[in-house]
C-alpha positions as CSV (number, residue, x, y, z in Angstrom):
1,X,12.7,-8.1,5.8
2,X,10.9,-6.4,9.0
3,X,13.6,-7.4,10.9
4,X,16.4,-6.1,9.1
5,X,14.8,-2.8,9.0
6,X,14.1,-2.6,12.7
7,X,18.0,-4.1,13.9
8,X,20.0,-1.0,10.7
9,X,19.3,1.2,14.0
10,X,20.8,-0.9,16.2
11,X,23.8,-1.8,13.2
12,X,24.3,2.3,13.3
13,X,24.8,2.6,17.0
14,X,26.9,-0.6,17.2
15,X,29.5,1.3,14.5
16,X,29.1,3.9,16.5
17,X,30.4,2.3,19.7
18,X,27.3,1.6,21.8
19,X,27.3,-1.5,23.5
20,X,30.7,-2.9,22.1
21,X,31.2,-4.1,25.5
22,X,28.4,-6.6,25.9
23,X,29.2,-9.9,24.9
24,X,26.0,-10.2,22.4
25,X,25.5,-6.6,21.4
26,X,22.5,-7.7,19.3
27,X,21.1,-10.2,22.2
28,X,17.8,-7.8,22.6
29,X,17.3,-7.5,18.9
30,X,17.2,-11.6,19.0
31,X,14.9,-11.8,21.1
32,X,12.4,-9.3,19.7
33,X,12.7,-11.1,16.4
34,X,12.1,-14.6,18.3
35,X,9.0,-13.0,19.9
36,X,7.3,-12.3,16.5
37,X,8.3,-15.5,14.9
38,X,7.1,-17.0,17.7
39,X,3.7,-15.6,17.0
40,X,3.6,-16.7,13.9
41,X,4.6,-20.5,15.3
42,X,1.8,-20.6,17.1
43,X,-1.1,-19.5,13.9
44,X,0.6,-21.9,12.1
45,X,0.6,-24.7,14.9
46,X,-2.7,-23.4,15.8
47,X,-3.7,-24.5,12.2
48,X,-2.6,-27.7,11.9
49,X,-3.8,-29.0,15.5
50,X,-7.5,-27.8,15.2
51,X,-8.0,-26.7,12.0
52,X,-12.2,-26.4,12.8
53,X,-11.0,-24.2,15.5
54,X,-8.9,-22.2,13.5
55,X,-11.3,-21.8,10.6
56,X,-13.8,-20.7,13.3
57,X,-11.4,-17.6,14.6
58,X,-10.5,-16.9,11.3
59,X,-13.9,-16.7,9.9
60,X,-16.3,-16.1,13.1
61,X,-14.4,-14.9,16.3
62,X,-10.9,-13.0,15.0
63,X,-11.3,-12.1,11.9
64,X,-9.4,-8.9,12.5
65,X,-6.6,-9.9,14.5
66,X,-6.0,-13.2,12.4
67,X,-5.7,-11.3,9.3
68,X,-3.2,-8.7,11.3
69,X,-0.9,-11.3,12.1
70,X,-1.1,-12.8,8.6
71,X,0.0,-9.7,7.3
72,X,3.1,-9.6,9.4
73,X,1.9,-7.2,12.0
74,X,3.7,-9.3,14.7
75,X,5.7,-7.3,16.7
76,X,4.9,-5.5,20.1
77,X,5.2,-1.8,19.0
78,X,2.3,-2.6,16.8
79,X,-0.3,-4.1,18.5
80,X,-0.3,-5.6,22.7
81,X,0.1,-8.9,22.7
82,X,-2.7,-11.0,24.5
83,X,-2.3,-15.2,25.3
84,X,-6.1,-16.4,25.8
85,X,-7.2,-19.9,25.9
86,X,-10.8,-21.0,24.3
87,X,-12.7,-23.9,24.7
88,X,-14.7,-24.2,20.7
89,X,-16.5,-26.9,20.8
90,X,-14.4,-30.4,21.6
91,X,-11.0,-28.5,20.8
92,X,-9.5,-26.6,23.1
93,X,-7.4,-23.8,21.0
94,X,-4.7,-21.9,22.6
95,X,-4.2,-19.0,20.1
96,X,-2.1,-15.8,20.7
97,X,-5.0,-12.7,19.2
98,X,-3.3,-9.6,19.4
99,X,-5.3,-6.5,21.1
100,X,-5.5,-3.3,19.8
């Protein structure tokens, strides 16, 4: 749903003839939506790889920005985007947290 209401803009200007030259007019737009799906790839792989680790951020370490990304605040323009790798324990969890 968030990304249909972030590409009716781009829909508008396209009908509008903005970039009715370009081969993929709504290339950008894919790739913004790949970004934030990609995000929420990597919680989810993040999950089933090292669940202790997960459960760990979740509950001890990123509570914050876990919960942000579960509730679909994915995307750039609302919050920065930060890759960190942690060593917990064993596990070695590679997790995007996103930064306010």
């Amino acid at each position: 749903m968030r990304e249909g209401q972030f590409v009716a803009s781009i829909i508008r200007a396209y009908l509008e003839d903005a970039n009715r030259d370009k081969p993929n007019p709504f290339a950008d737009h894919q790739l913004f939506c790949e970004r934030g799906i990609n995000v929420l790839g990597d919680v989810l792989d993040s999950f089933w790889e090292h669940p202790l680790s997960f459960a760990h951020c979740v509950y001890s370490r990123y509570t914050e920005y876990i919960t942000d990304m579960f509730a679909g605040r994915i995307y750039a323009h609302e919050r920065a985007r930060v890759k960190t790798k942690r060593t917990l324990g064993y596990c070695s969890l590679a997790i995007t947290i996103i930064k306010r």
